[in-house]
MILUMTOR-207620 format. One line per 3 residues: number of its first residue (from 1); for each residue x, y, z of N, C-alpha, C. Coordinates in steps of 0.001 Angstrom, whole numbers. Layout:
NUM	X:Y:Z:X:Y:Z:X:Y:Z ~ ...
//
This chain:
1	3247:-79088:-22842:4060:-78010:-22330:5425:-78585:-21915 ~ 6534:-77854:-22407:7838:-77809:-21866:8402:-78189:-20549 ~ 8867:-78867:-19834:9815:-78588:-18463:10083:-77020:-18180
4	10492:-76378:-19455:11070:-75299:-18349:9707:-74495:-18607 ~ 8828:-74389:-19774:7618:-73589:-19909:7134:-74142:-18464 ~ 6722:-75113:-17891:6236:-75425:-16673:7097:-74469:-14946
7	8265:-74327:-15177:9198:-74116:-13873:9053:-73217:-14529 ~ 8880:-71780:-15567:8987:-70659:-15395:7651:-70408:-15087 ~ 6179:-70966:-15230:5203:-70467:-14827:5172:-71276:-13092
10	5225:-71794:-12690:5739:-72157:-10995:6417:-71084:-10545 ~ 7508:-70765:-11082:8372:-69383:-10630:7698:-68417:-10521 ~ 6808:-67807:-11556:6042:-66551:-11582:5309:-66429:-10444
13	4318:-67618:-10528:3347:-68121:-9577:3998:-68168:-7894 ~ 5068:-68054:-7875:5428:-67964:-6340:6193:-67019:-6033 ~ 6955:-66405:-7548:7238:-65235:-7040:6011:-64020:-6707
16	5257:-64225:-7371:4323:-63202:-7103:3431:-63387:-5783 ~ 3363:-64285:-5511:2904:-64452:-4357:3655:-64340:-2832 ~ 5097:-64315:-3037:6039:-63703:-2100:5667:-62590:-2384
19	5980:-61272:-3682:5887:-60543:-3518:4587:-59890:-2965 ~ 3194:-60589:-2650:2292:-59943:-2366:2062:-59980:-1031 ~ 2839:-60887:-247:2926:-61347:1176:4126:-60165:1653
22	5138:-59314:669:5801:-58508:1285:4988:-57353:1145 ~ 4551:-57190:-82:3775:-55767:-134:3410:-55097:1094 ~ 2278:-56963:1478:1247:-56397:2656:2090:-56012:4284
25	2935:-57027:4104:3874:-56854:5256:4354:-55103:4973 ~ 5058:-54302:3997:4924:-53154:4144:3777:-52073:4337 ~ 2657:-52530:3816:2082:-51209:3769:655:-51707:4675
28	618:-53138:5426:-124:-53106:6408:170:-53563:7980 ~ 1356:-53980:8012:1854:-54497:9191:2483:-53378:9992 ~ 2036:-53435:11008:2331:-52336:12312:3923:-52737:12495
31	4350:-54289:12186:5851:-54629:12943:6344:-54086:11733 ~ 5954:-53578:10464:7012:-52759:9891:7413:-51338:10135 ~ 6576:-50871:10420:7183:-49025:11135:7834:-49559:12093
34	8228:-50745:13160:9426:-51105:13806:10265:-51438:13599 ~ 10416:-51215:12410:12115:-51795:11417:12999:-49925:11237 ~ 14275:-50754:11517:15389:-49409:11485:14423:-48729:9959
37	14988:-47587:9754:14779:-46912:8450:15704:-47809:7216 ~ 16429:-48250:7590:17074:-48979:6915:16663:-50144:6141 ~ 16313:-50895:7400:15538:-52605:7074:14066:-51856:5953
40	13560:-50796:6559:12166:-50504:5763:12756:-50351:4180 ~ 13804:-49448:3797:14293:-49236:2734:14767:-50189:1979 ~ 15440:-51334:2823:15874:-52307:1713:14406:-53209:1746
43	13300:-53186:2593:12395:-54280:2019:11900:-53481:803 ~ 11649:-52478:769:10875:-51581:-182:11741:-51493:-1427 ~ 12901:-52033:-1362:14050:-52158:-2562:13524:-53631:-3226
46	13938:-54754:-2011:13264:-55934:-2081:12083:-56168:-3314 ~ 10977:-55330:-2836:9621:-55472:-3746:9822:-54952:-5117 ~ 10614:-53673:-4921:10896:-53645:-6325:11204:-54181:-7545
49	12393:-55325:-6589:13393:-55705:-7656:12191:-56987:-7813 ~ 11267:-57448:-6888:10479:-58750:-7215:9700:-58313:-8160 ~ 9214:-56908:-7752:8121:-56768:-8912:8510:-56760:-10450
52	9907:-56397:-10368:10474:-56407:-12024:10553:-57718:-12683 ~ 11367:-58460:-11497:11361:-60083:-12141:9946:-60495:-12557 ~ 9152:-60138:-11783:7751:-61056:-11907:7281:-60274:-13603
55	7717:-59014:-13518:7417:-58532:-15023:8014:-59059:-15784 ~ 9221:-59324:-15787:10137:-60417:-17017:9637:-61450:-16957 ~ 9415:-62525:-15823:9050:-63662:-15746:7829:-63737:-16907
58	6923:-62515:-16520:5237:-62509:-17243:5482:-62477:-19123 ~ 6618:-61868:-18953:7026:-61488:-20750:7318:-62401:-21525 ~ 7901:-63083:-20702:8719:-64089:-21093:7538:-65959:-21183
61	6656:-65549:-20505:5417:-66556:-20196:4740:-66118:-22022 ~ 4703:-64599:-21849:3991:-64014:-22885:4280:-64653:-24299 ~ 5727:-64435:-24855:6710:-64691:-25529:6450:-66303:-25822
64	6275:-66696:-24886:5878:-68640:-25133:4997:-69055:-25533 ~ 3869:-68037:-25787:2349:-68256:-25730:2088:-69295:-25013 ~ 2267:-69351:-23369:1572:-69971:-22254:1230:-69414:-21261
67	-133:-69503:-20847:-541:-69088:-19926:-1853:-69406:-19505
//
């Protein structure tokens, strides 16, 4: 395997795992209904935009045939 075939599956692998540590922070953590409406909106922007990368990241894993 490649250098970068290696650092794009590391990347995936931790982006997705941030993103699952924010998820829960939104939709199970009590200290998030204590965030302005604001802070809630941009984390919930946040996950979005992770969840897309982590979909390119996965395509692009796909595309290499590695996984």
């Amino acid at each position: 395997m490649k250098d970068y075939q290696k650092r794009l599956i590391a990347e995936e692998k931790q982006l997705s795992e941030n993103a699952k540590k924010l998820e829960d922070f939104i939709f199970e953590s009590p200290v998030y209904e204590t965030l302005s409406r604001q802070q809630q909106k941009l984390s919930c922007q946040q996950l979005g935009a992770m969840e897309m990368y982590c979909r390119i990241l996965r395509e692009r894993i796909k595309l290499e045939n590695i996984e």
